[in-house]
PABASE-853437 format. One line per 3 residues: their letters; for each residue x, z, y of N, C-alpha, C. Coordinates in steps of 0.05 Angstrom, whole numbers, plus 5000, padded with zeros to 4 digits. Layout:
<nodes>
a> X/Z/Y/X/Z/Y/X/Z/Y ~ ... .
</nodes>
This chain:
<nodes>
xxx> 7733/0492/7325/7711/0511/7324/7721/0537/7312 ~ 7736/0540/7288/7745/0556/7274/7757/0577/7301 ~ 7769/0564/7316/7796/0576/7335/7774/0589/7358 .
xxx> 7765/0581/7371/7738/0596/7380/7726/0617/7371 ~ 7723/0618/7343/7718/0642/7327/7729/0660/7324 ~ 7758/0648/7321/7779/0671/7317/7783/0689/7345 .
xxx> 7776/0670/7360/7787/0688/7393/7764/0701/7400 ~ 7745/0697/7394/7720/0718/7394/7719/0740/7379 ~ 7738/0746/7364/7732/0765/7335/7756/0780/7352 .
xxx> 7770/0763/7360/7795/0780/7373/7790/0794/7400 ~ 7787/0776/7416/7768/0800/7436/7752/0813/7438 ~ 7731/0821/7417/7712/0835/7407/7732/0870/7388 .
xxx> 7756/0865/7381/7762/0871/7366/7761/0902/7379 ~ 7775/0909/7404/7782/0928/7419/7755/0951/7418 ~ 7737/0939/7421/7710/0946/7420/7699/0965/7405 .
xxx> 7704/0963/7376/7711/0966/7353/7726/0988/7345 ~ 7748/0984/7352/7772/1003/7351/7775/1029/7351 ~ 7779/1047/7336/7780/1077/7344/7810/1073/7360 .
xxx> 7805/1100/7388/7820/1109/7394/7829/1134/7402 ~ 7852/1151/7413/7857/1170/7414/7849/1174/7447 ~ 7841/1205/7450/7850/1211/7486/7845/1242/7470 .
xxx> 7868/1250/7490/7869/1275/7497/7863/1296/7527 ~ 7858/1317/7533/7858/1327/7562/7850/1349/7562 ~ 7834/1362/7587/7819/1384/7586/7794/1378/7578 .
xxx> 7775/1397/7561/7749/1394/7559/7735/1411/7576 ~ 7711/1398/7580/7688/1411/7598/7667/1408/7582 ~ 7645/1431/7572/7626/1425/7560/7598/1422/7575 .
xxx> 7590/1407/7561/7557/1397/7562/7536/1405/7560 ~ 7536/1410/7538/7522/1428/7517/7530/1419/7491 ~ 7513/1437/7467/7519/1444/7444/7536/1417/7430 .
xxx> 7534/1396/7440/7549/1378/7419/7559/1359/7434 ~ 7564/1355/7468/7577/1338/7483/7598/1357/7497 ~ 7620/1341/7504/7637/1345/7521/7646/1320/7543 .
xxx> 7658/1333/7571/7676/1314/7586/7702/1317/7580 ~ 7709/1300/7576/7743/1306/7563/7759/1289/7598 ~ 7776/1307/7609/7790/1292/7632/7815/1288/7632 .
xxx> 7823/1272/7632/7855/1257/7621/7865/1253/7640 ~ 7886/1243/7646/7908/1240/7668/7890/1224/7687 ~ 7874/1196/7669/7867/1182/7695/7843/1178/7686 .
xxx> 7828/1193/7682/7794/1190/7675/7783/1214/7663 ~ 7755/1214/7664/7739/1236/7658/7711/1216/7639 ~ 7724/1227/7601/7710/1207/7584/7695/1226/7573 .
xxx> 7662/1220/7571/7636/1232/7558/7644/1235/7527 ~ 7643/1243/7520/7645/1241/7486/7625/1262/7476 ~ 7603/1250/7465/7588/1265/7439/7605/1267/7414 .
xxx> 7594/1294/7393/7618/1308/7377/7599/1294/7355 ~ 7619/1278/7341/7611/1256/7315/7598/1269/7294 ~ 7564/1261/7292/7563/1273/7259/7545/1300/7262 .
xxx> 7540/1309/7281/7529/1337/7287/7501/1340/7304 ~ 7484/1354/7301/7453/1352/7326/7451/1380/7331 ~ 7461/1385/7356/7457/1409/7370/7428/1409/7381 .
xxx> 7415/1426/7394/7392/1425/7409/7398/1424/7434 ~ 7386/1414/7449/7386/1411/7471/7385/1433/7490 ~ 7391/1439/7518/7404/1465/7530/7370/1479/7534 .
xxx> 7340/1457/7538/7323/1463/7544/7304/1469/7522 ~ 7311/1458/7492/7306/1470/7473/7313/1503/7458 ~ 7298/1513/7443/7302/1538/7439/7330/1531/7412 .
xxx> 7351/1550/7419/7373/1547/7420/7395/1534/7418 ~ 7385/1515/7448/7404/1500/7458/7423/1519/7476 ~ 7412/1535/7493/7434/1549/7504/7455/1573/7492 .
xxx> 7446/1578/7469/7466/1588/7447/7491/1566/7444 ~ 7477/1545/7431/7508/1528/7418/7527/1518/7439 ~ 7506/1514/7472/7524/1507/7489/7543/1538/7501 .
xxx> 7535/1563/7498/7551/1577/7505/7570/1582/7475 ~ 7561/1580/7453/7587/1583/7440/7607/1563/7446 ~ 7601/1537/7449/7623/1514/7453/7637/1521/7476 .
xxx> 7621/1530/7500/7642/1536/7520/7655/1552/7522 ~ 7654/1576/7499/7663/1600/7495/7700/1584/7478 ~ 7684/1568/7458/7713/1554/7446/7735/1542/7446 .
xxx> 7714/1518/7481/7734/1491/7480/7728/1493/7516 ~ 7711/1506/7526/7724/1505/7557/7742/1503/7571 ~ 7752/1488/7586/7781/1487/7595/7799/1484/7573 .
xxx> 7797/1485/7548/7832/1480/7529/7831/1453/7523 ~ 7857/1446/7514/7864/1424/7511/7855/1420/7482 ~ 7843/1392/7490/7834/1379/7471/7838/1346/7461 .
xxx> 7836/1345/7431/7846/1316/7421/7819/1301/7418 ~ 7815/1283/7417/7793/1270/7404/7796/1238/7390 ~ 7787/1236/7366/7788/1206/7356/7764/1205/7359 .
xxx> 7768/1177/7378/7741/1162/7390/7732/1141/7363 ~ 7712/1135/7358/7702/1113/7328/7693/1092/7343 ~ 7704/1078/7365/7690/1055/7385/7662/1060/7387 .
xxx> 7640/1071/7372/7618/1068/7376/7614/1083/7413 ~ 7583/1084/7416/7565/1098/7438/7550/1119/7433 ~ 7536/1133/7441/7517/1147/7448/7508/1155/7466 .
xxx> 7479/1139/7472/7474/1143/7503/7491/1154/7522 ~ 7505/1117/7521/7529/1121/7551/7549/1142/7540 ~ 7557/1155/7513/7577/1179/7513/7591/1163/7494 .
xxx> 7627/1156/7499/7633/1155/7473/7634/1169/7449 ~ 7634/1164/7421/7628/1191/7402/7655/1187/7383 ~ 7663/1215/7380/7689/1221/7362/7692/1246/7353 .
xxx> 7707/1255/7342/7720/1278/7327/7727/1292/7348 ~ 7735/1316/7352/7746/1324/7378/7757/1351/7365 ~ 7778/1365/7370/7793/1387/7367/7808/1402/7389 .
xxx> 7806/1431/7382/7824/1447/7402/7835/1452/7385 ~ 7867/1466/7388/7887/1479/7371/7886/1468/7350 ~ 7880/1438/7332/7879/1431/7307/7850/1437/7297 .
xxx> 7830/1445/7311/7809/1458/7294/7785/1437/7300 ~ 7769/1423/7291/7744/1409/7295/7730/1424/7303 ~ 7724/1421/7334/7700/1434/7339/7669/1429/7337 .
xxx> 7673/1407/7325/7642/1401/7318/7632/1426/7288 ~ 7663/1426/7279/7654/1442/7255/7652/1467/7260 ~ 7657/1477/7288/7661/1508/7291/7629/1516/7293 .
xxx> 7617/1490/7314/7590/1504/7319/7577/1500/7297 ~ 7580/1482/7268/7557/1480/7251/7562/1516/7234 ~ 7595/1512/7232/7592/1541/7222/7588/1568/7241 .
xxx> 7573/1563/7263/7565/1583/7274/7528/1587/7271 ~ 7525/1566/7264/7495/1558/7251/7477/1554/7274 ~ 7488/1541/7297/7482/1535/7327/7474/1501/7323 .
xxx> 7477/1480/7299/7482/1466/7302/7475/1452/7269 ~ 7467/1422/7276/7460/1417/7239/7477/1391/7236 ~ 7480/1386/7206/7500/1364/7200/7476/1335/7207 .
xxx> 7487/1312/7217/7472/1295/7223/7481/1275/7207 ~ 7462/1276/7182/7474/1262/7153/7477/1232/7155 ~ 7463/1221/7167/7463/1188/7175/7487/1180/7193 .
xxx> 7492/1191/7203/7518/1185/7224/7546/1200/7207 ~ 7548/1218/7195/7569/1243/7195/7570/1227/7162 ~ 7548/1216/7143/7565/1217/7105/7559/1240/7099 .
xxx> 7548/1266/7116/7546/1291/7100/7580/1305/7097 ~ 7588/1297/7126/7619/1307/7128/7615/1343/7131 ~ 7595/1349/7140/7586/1379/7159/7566/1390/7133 .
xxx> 7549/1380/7127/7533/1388/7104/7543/1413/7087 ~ 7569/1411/7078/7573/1435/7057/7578/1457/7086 ~ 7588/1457/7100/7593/1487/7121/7565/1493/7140 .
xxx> 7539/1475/7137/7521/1475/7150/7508/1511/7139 ~ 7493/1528/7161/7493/1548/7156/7458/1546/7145 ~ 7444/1563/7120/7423/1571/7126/7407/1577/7151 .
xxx> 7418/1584/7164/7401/1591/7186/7395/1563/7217 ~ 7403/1546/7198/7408/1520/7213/7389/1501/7219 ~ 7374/1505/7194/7349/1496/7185/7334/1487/7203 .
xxx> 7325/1515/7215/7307/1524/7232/7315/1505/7264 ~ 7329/1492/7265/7342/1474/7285/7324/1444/7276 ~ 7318/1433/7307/7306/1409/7307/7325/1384/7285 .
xxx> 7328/1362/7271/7339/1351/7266/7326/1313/7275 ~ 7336/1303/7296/7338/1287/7302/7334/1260/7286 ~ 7304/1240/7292/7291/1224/7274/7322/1211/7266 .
xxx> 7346/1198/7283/7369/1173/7283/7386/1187/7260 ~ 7385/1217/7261/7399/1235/7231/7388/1231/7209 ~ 7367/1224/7205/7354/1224/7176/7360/1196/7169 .
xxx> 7352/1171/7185/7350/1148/7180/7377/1137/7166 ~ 7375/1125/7138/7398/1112/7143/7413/1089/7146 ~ 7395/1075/7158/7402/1053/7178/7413/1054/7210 .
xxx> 7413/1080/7212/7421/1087/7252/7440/1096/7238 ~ 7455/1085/7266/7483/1102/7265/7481/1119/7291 ~ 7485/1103/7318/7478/1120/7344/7462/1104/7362 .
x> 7446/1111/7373/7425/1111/7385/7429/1123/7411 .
</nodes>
């Protein structure tokens, strides 16, 4: 029985796993990208962050600064195994730089304290406020939803 267990924990493990991909980015809007790699094209929401949506009032701001940033450049991302609706979610960078953190300090964008630890919180801008913040951000029992 034990050994059953173990091989379940072990194939489960991958699951789990952060991993790396790199490629071109394509943006979404304010806090998703398509990241396209040699042999796939991977969704990734930007870990930790709540943009507004492109149909909310200034959603089409954070999605044109992001594409202004990370359009077409090469980009890294550490994946945290988790989801988000269907997107995997990770860290993601152009030139070394977190772009999740570019748009909070553009104040396009709010720290999403339940998911992120309050990683974005200190560069979050005053004027950020004024941005919807998402019920699964406050809670802190959600991680992603």
């Amino acid at each position: 029985m034990k050994k059953i267990g173990l091989l379940c924990l072990l194939v489960s493990l991958p699951v789990f796993a952060q991993s790396e991909i790199s490629g071109m980015a394509h943006v979404v809007d304010g806090d998703t990208i398509h990241v396209t790699t040699d042999h796939a094209t991977i969704k990734v929401r930007l870990l930790g962050i709540a943009a507004p949506d492109n149909q909310q009032s200034g959603g089409n701001e954070a999605t044109a600064f992001l594409e202004h940033y990370a359009e077409g450049e090469p980009v890294h991302c550490t994946l945290d195994g988790t989801q988000f609706q269907m997107h995997e979610v990770g860290i993601c960078y152009v030139a070394g730089q977190d772009i999740a953190a570019a748009v909070i300090r553009a104040g396009l964008a709010r720290d999403c304290p339940a998911v992120s630890g309050g990683r974005y919180w200190p560069i979050e801008r005053p004027e950020a406020q004024k941005l919807p913040l998402p019920d699964y951000c406050q809670s802190g029992t959600a991680r992603h939803r």
